[in-house]
N, C-alpha and C positions, 0 to 999 in steps of 0.2 A: 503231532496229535491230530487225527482225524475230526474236521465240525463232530461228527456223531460219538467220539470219544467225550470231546468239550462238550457237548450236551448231557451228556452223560454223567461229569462232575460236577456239573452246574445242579445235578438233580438229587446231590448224594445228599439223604438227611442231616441237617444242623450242619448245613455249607452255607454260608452267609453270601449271598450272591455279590454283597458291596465290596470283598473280599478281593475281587477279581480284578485284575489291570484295568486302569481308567486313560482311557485315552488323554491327552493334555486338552485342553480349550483352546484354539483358536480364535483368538480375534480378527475378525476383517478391519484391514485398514483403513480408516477413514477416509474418507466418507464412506460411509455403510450403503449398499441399496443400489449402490449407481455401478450401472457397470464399467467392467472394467475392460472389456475389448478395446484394444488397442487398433484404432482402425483409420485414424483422425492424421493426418500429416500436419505440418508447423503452420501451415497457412491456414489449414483450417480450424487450427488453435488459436490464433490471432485472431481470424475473422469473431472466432466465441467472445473472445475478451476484447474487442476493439469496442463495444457497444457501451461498455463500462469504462474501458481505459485504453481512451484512444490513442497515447504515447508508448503503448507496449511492442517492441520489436524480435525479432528472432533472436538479436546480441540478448538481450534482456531472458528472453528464457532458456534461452542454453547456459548463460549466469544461473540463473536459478538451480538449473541442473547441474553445476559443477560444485554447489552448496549443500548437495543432497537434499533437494527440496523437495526434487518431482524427481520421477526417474522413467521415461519413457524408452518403451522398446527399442529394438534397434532389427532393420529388415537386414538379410543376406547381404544387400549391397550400400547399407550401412547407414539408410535412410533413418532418420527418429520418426515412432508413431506412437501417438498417445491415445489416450482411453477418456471419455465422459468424467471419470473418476481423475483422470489428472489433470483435466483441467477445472474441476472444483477445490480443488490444492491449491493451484495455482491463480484460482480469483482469490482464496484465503490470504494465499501470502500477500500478496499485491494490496490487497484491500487494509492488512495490516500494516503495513509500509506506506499504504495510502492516508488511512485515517489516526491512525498511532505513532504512525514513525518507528514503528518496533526496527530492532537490529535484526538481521536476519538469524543470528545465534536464537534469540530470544521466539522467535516464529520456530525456529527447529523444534526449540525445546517443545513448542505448545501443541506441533503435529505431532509430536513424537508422545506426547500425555493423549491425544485424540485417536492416536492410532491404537493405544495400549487399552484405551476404554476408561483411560482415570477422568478426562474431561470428555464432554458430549457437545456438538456444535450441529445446529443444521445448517445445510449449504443454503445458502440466501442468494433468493433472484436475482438476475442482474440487473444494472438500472440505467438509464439512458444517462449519458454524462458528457461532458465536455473536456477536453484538454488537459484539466486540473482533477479530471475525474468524478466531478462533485455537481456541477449545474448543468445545464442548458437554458442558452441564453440568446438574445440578438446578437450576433456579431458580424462579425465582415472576416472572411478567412481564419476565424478561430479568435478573432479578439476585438475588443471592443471599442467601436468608435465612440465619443464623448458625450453623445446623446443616449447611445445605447448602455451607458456604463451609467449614467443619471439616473437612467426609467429603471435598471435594476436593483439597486444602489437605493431606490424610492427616495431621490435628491433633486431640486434644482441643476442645471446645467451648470449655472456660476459657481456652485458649490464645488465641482472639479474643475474649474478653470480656477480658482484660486487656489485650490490643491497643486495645481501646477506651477503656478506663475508663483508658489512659495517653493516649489523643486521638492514637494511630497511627492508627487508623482510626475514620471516621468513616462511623456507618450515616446512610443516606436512608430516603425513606418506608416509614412502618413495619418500621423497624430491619434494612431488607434493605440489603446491598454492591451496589455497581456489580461488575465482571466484574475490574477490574483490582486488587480486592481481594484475590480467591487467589493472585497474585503478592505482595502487602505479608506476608500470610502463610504463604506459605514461605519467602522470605529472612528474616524473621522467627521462624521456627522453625530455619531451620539454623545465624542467630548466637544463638540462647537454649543451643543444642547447646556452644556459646561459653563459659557465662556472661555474655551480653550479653541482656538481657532485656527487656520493654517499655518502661519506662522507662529504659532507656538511648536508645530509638530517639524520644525527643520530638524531638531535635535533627533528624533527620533531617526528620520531617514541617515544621519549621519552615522549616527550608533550603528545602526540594521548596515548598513556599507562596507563601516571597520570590519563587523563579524563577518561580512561575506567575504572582505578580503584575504579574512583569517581562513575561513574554510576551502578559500582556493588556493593557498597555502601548501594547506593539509593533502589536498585531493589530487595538487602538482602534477605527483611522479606517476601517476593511474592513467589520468590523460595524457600526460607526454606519452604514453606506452599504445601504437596502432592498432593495438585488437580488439576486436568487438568483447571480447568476457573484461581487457579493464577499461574501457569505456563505462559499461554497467556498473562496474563496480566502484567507478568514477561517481556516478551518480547516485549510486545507493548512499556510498558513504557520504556524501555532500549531504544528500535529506537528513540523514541521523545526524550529521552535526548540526545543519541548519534550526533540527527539532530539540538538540541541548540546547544550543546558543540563545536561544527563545523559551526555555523552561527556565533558563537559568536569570535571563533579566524578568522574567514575570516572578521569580521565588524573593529577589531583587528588590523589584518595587512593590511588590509585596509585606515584607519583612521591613521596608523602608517607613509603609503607609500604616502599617498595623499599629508603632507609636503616637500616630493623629488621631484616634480612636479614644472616646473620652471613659 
């Protein structure tokens, strides 16, 4: 049929124009608005998310990519190029495995609702971070010496020297903390606030040890295996377990503490 026939039936009296074929809707994938040219090679995807998540590596998103998470072009010569729009995916996912500990099944599901339009998110700026992806702080090569972990920490110095000398914490080279130490010591200071004092908390570090042993365990046969996709996936699952083994004794001494409750 000729346009000028179709206009022609579109015109016939008591023709109901709603009548007519409706094209389906398309929904753009989320993220909405950002384009999507594919112009960006791996390094300059790194370089985007290193500002936020300074431990992020090429193993790490070609894992992602083998998850269906992101799915980046691919040049003639077989090069991956990504788009503005795939790397606000991929600060999503990160950022939920950052801050949640989501599984990555559980991240699929939630782009896969954001893509369809059931959920709406905006992409969120990124944020200067450190190591752990979460501060910026004084350190010395990414970790903190014992003064520098005080002044964050808003502690006495002595206050991590007995944290140590009870084996809560444990310095690395040349007596400097990893990042996830100014959290041991502020929960740490707020039960001394208590009368619960260093040595009360050896149990805790022994506990938090067994589980880590448990979950390198589990993660064994990932790392024994030389390639970068189960390297990543080494490490993915480490954090999801790491973040039950820790939901599960907080529900624990939760459930423990709820009968001292008068």
């Amino acid at each position: 049929m000729s346009p000028a026939q179709d206009r022609a039936r579109s015109d016939v009296p008591g023709r109901d124009a709603s009548s007519a074929p409706r094209r389906p809707h398309v929904v753009e994938p989320w993220p909405r608005g950002i384009s999507r040219r594919a112009s960006m090679r791996i390094s300059d995807v790194l370089g985007a998310l290193q500002l936020e998540f300074p431990t992020v590596t090429n193993s790490k998103l070609r894992f992602l990519e083998e998850q269906g998470l992101v799915e980046p072009v691919r040049t003639q010569a077989g090069y991956r190029q990504y788009s503005p729009a795939d790397v606000e995916r991929l600060r999503f996912v990160l950022r939920q495995q950052r801050d949640r500990y989501l599984p990555l099944k559980v991240i699929g599901e939630q782009l896969a609702a954001l893509d369809a339009g059931e959920e709406d998110e905006s992409p969120a700026p990124a944020r200067l971070a450190t190591a752990d992806g979460v501060r910026q702080a004084p350190t010395v090569a990414g970790r903190f010496t014992p003064a520098a972990l005080a002044a964050e920490a808003g502690v006495e110095e002595s206050v991590v020297t007995e944290l140590v000398e009870a084996g809560v914490l444990r310095p690395g080279t040349h007596g400097h903390f990893d990042l996830w130490a100014r959290d041991v010591v502020v929960l740490a200071a707020a039960l001394r606030e208590h009368g619960i004092d260093a040595r009360h908390l050896r149990g805790f570090r022994a506990a938090a040890d067994r589980q880590v042993d448990l979950v390198e365990q589990v993660v064994a046969p990932w790392r024994g295996q030389h390639t970068s996709s189960s390297r990543a996936r080494a490490a993915t699952l480490a954090a999801e377990l790491g973040e039950l083994c820790g939901q599960l004794h907080t529900v624990m001494v939760r459930a423990g503490v709820a009968d001292l409750a008068p």
